[in-house]
C-alpha positions, 0 to 999 in steps of 0.5 A: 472627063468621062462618066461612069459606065453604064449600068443594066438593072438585071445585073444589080446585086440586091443582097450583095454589098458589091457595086456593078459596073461595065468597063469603058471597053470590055463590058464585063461586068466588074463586082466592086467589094466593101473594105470590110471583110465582117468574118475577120472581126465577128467573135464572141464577148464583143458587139460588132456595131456597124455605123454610119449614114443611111442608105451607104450598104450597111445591111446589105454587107451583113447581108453578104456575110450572112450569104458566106455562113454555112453551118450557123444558125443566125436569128436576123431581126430588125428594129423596125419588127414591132413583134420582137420588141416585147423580148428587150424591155426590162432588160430580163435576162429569161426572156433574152436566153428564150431569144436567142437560144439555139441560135450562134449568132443574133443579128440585128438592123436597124438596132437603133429602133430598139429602146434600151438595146445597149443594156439588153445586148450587155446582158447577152454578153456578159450572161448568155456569152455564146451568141456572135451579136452584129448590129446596124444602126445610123446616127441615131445611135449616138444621137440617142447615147444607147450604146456608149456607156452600156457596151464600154469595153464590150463592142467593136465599132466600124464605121461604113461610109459610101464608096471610097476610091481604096475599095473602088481600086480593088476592081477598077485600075487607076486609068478607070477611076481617073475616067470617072472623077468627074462622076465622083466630083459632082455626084458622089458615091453613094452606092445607088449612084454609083449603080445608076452609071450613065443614068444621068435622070436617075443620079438625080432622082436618088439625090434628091431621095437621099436629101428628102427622105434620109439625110436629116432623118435621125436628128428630126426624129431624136432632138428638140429641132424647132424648125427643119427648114434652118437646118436646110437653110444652115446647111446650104450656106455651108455648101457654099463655104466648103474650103473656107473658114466659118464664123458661127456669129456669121452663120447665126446673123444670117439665119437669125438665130444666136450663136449657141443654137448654130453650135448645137445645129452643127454639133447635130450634123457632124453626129448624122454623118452629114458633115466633117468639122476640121480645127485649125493648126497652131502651136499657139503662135500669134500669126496662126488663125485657129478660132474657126473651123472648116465643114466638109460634107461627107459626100460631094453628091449631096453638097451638090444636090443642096445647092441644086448645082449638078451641072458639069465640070466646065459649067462651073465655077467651084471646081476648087472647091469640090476637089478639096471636099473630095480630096479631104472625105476620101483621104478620110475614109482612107485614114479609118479603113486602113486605121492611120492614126493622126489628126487632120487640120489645115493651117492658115495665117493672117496674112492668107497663107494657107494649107489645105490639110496638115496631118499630125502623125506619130509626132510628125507633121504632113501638110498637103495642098489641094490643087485642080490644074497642074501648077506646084505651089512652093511650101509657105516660106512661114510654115517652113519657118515655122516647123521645119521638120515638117513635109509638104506635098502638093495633091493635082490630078497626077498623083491623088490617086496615091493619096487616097487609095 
């Protein structure tokens, strides 16, 4: 497997969402682009909310709307700006006209820093009316429920993940991207990885920033969270589960903790865009197992990094499980940008015959079955059985690009 091609620092794109790499053999510079073109969904009555984890490009993509704007005068605040704070208490509509006047459009990062935003940017809406409003925010948006209810039927929301391969092909033709899955498998795509190409030290060193620093960032500082050191040890077992049914009474007696309280830990993780939870299938037959749950980690890189587990590929025994993390958060991504309505599953009887991932769309089933080496299982003879309307496709390295780009 090949690595990710290396990266000099002076090509670095600071302001801009684009991630810089050099082709194996031309060396040319290859600018890659987020999915989301924010000048086609900015309009005037609705909020655009840009959500998603910390440190995956959210600010530096406005950053690069803002670079394209010509004639707008934007006012750009962030939340952390203890000086603009004064202007959204109440919320009073004479100080937020004295805000934003003479501005088109307020922008503002790190929204979530602000208490009561939702009701101040209600206000701009319903009562100024012509200012453009974009704001960032990570989980703790949702964690804090500052916008839910007061923006209802007043905002757009988008959700910026790290790199997917369906924007990383706009750039890099498939023969590229298949160079480069190892990269991908063991250390993800955050864009500071990505950006750090054959830097193997530095691919290291953001992981481990990214886990101390920003991955558990909002629920520490939002929720009640007696003991930091049960949501890293939750975390890792979980790590070691990827792909496998999880028991919260298992969890619970492991951690020494009761079942509720795992509940609430996992409810909190899914929320910080830490982990994907995934339900089992079933039309309530009696063979179907659907009382546990799956946990995907949104990124490889930092289930990996949990584990302290970055070594290569033929240094490992869980590539299984890290091409259906893989497979599963990239189809994913593919699914919301391309909005590909459905819900995602996976199926397993009581007898271990199983389905990686069924997709439920417009009445249609689609099962898929994740596998690293090149052999083609046969459909369950039961699923078969069981829904014979439905599809099944075996995903390998052969055709999984065609499934997430």
């Amino acid at each position: 497997m090949g690595t990710l091609i290396p990266f000099i620092m002076q090509f670095r794109a600071v302001r801009l969402p684009e991630i810089v790499l050099f082709r194996a053999v031309e060396y040319d510079v290859v600018m890659i682009n987020r999915f989301y073109k924010l000048q086609n969904l900015v309009t005037l009555k609705k909020v655009l909310v840009i959500f998603g984890p910390r440190q995956v490009g959210k600010t530096t993509l406005v950053e690069s709307y803002l670079n394209g704007l010509n004639s707008k005068r934007v006012r750009y605040i962030t939340g952390e700006d203890y000086g603009v704070l004064d202007y959204f208490e109440g919320p009073y509509l004479k100080k937020l006209e004295e805000f934003v006047a003479g501005y088109d459009m307020l922008i503002i990062d790190e929204a979530q820093k602000i208490p009561n935003i939702g009701n101040s940017l209600k206000l701009i809406v319903d009562r100024i009316k012509t200012v453009e409003i974009i704001v960032t925010g990570s989980a703790s948006f949702e964690l804090a429920g500052q916008i839910g209810e007061p923006l209802t039927g007043r905002k757009r929301t988008i959700i910026l993940y790290p790199i997917a391969q369906i924007e990383l092909i706009k750039s890099l033709n498939k023969s590229e991207l298949k160079a480069q899955l190892e990269d991908f498998l063991i250390f993800g795509s955050y864009p500071e990885v990505i950006n750090a190409g054959h830097n193997l030290t530095t691919k290291r060193r953001v992981l481990e920033e990214l886990l101390s620093s920003y991955l558990l960032k909002d629920v520490l500082e939002l929720e009640n969270v007696k003991s930091s050191s049960l949501l890293w040890d939750l975390l890792r077992l979980l790590a070691f589960q990827v792909g496998s049914e999880v028991s919260h009474n298992e969890l619970a007696n492991k951690l020494g903790i009761n079942k509720k309280t795992v509940a609430r830990y996992l409810g909190l993780l899914e929320k910080a865009f830490v982990l994907h939870k995934v339900r089992g299938f079933s039309l309530n037959l009696r063979k179907e197992i659907t009382r546990k749950n799956k946990y995907f980690f949104l990124d490889n890189g930092i289930r990996n990094a949990l584990i302290g587990n970055l070594n290569k590929i033929e240094m490992r025994n869980d590539i299984g499980q890290l091409w259906e993390n893989f497979l599963f958060m990239e189809r994913l991504k593919k699914r919301h940008y391309l909005e590909i309505y459905g819900n995602a599953y996976f199926w397993r009887t009581w007898d271990r015959k199983k389905i990686d991932l069924i997709e439920e769309r417009d009445g249609k089933l689609f099962g898929y079955e994740f596998k690293w080496g090149s052999k083609l299982p046969k459909a369950p003879k039961v699923w078969l059985e069981t829904y014979p309307n439905a599809s099944y496709t075996v995903i390998n390295q052969d055709n999984y690009l065609d499934f997430i780009i």
